[in-house]
N, C-alpha and C positions, 0 to 999 in steps of 0.2 A: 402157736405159743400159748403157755398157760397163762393166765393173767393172777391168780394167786402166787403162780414162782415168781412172774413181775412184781408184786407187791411188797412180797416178803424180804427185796432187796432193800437193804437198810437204806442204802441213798435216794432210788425211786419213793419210797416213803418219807424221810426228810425233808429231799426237795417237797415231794406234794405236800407237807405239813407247811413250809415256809409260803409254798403259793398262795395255800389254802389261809394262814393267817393274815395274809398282806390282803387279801381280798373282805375277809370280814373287819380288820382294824380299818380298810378303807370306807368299809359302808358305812360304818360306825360313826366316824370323822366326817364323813359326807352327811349324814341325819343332821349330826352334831351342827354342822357347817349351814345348814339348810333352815335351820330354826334356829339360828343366830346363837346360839348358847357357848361360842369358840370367837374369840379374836382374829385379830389376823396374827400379830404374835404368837399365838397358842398354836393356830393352825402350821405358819410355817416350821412351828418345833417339831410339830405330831410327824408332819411330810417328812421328816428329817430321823424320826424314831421307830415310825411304821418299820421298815425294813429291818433296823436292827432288833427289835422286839423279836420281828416274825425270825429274822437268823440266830436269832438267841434260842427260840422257843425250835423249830428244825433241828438245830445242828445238837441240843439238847438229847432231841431222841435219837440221834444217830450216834449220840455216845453211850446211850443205854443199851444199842446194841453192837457195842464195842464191846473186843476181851480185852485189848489192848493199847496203850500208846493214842489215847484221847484226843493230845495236843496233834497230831499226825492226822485224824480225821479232819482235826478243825480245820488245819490248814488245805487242805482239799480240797473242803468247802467254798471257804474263806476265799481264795486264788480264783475257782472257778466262778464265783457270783460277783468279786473284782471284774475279771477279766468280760463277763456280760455286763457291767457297770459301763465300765471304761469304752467295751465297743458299742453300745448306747449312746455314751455320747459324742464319740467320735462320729459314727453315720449316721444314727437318728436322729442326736440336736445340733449334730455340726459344732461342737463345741469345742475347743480343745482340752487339753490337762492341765489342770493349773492348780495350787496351791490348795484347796478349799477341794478338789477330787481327789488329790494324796491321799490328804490328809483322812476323809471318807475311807477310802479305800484301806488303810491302815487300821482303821477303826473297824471296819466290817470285819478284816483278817483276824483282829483280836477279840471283836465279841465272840466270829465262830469257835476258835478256841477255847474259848471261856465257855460256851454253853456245851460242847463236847467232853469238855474237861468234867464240867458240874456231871452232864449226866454218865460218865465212867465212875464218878465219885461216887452216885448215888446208886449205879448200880452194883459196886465194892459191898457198899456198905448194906443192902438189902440181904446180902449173903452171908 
């Protein structure tokens, strides 16, 4: 297998930008957290915004390299980083679905949206 043709797929490259961002806004958060300069208020928001930042900033570049139908990528997305959400917490925290994971889950669907949308926007408009 080529690992340049792997690349070049818009998704394998989203996804790696979303991993890739959750990892550096986490270091970030953890320095932050480490020299006391973050609350615990502040820190439980950030734990809560990392994710969508990083799926906003992903799902972003995978609308840039969309021709078409933006909202259709998002939702892809959206569903598939759900459904790794959701089996998360079913077998890894043993947790169930309640009220407060919906609610998440609905939000992740729509920021990806939003950031696929933006970057189909932005790549219209470059042209």
């Amino acid at each position: 297998m080529n690992v340049k043709r792997i690349l070049d797929n818009k998704y394998v490259m989203g996804i790696l930008k979303i991993i890739g961002a959750v990892i550096i806004l986490t270091m970030v958060l953890t320095l932050l957290n480490f020299f006391n300069l973050l609350g615990t208020v502040f820190l439980n928001i950030f734990k809560i915004l990392i994710p969508l930042i990083a799926l906003l900033f992903g799902t972003y570049h995978i609308g840039k390299r969309t021709v078409a139908k933006g909202w259709l990528e998002g939702i892809k997305i959206g569903v598939g980083i759900s459904v790794f959400v959701v089996l998360f917490n079913l077998l890894g925290l043993s947790r169930g679905i309640d009220v407060k994971l919906f609610v998440y889950i609905i939000i992740i669907i729509a920021i990806s949206i939003l950031g696929s949308m933006l970057g189909i926007t932005r790549t219209k408009e470059a042209e």
